[in-house]
Phi, psi and omega in degrees: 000138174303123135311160147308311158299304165333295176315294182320311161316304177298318190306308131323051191229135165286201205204322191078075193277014202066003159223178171211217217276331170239040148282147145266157219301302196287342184276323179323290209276030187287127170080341162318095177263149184234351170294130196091008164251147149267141209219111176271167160203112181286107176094005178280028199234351184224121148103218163328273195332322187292278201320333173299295185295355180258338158280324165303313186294328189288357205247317159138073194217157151252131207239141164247145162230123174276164186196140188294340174273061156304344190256350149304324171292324193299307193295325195279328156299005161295087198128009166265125196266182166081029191225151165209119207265133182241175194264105227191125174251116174265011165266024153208139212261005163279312180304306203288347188309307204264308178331301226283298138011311185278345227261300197310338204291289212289006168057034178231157197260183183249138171275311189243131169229110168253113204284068189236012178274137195216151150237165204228143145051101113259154194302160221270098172210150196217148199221208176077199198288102167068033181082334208274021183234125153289144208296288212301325175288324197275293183323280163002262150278275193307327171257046150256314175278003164255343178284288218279336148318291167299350182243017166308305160318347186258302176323104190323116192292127138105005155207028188273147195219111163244101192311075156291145162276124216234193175201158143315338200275028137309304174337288221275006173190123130306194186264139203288071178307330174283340164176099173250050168239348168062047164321296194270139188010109170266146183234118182278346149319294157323287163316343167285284153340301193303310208298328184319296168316323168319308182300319190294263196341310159323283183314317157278356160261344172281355172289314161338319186282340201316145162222174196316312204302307178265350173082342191282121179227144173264163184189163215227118159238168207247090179320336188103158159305096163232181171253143181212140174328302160019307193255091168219344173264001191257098197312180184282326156318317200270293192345311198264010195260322171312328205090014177285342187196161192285173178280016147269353162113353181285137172315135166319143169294136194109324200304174180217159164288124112044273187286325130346262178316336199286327189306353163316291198289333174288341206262303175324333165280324210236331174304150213228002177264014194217026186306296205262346189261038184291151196131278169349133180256116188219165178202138166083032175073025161213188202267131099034064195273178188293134104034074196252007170229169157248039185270086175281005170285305169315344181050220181109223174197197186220148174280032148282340208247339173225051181271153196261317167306338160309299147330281160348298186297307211290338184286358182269282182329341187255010181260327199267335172278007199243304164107005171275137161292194157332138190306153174264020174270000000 
């Protein structure tokens, strides 16, 4: 009989997408038409995100990006046509509530949903019902499984693609089941980590749900090392003590561009090899393989970030703090 780590294994297999660790967003998407598609990107106005959403639109998509920052969002996206910015805090699940609402009104559906707006390391903040959430899990995670639980009807049936941006910095924690709000000693490191797996997990049980009737699959990808506003909470002495960058600030070897990193997450919405691996943890324009170091720059993934029981549980846990049932497609 196949162990569980077996499955986990296979599933991890690379595929040979033609592309690799230096394509970019526009090569993924060369010959890709995207006209007549809708597309959200969370966080899509800035870093990683501003580049995603600017290769969809040259690909012909039209993209909303919500942003907690609309006039930020505005500005920085300015002169990008086909794109539109709404207003969405996800570290509130009333704001996610009202976006989704707003969105379901309009009776129009998503092709794509990429789930990538994030925070990193941050000092020790608590947000949800009475405080009672750690930042980096609720942002991260929990108002991403309550935005794409609520905008599940709107997701186009049998061909719709829902993206996380997940990272390497998974190596460092599963998810902390006795307590993963970090009552008890907080590490913002860890918290990040933790949320990261969240992100992987996700992608395997909402994939899991999907059925023949919707078609939808989901996937979790590792964008690669970039500098990004992302680090905007890590001063530069650690930055530089790490080693991310030289002391003129240019990036470390291995770092990817901006437009580098976005191309994972595009190739994971619009590719056809990947028709059949939903689920899937991928990095560098392909599936991912398990993890045989803990060297996250060499990266993979660790078999924590794709047990489906594992998965199973956190979907349980974030519908009872979330207050959410079953999708609502």
């Amino acid at each position: 009989m196949t162990t569980r780590h077996e499955r986990q294994e296979r599933q991890q297999q690379r595929i040979g997408s033609g592309f690799g660790v230096l394509s970019a967003a526009d090569d993924v998407l060369d010959g890709v038409g995207l006209s007549g598609k809708a597309a959200l990107v969370t966080g899509g106005y800035s870093g990683l995100g501003l580049e995603i959403t600017r290769a969809l639109v040259r690909a012909g998509a039209h993209v909303i990006v919500p942003a907690r920052r609309p006039g930020a969002a505005r500005e920085a996206l300015r002169g990008t046509d086909r794109v539109e910015v709404q207003e969405l805090d996800l570290a509130d699940q009333d704001s996610v509530r009202r976006f989704a609402d707003r969105f379901l009104a309009t009776h129009r559906t998503l092709d794509i949903l990429i789930n990538n707006a994030g925070v990193m390391a941050c000092p020790e903040t608590r947000v949800g019902p009475g405080g009672a959430w750690e930042s980096h899990f609720a942002v991260n995670h929990l108002g991403h499984f309550a935005l794409v639980n609520r905008l599940y009807p709107a997701l186009s049936p049998g061909t719709a693609r829902v993206v996380s941006v997940a990272s390497s910095g998974h190596f460092l924690s599963d998810i902390r089941w006795s307590d993963p709000h970090f009552h008890e000693g907080y590490d913002r490191w860890l918290a990040y980590a933790q949320s990261k797996t969240a992100n992987a997990l996700f992608a395997v049980h909402l994939n899991s749900l999907s059925t023949a009737d919707t078609g939808i699959r989901a996937f979790s990808v590792h964008p690669g090392s970039i500098l990004t506003p992302l680090q905007r909470h890590i001063p530069r002495e650690e930055q530089l003590a790490q080693g991310w960058m030289s002391a003129d600030g240019t990036p470390a070897q291995g770092f990817k561009t901006p437009a580098q990193g976005a191309a994972t997450a595009v190739w994971a919405a619009t590719s056809p090899l990947l028709d059949a691996h939903g689920g899937a943890y991928c990095q560098d324009c392909d599936i991912a393989e398990p993890a045989t170091t803990d060297d996250m720059l060499i990266g993979g993934v660790k078999p924590w970030a794709t047990d489906p029981e594992s998965a199973a549980r956190l979907w349980q846990l974030s519908a009872e703090l979330t207050e959410l049932g079953d999708l609502a497609g």
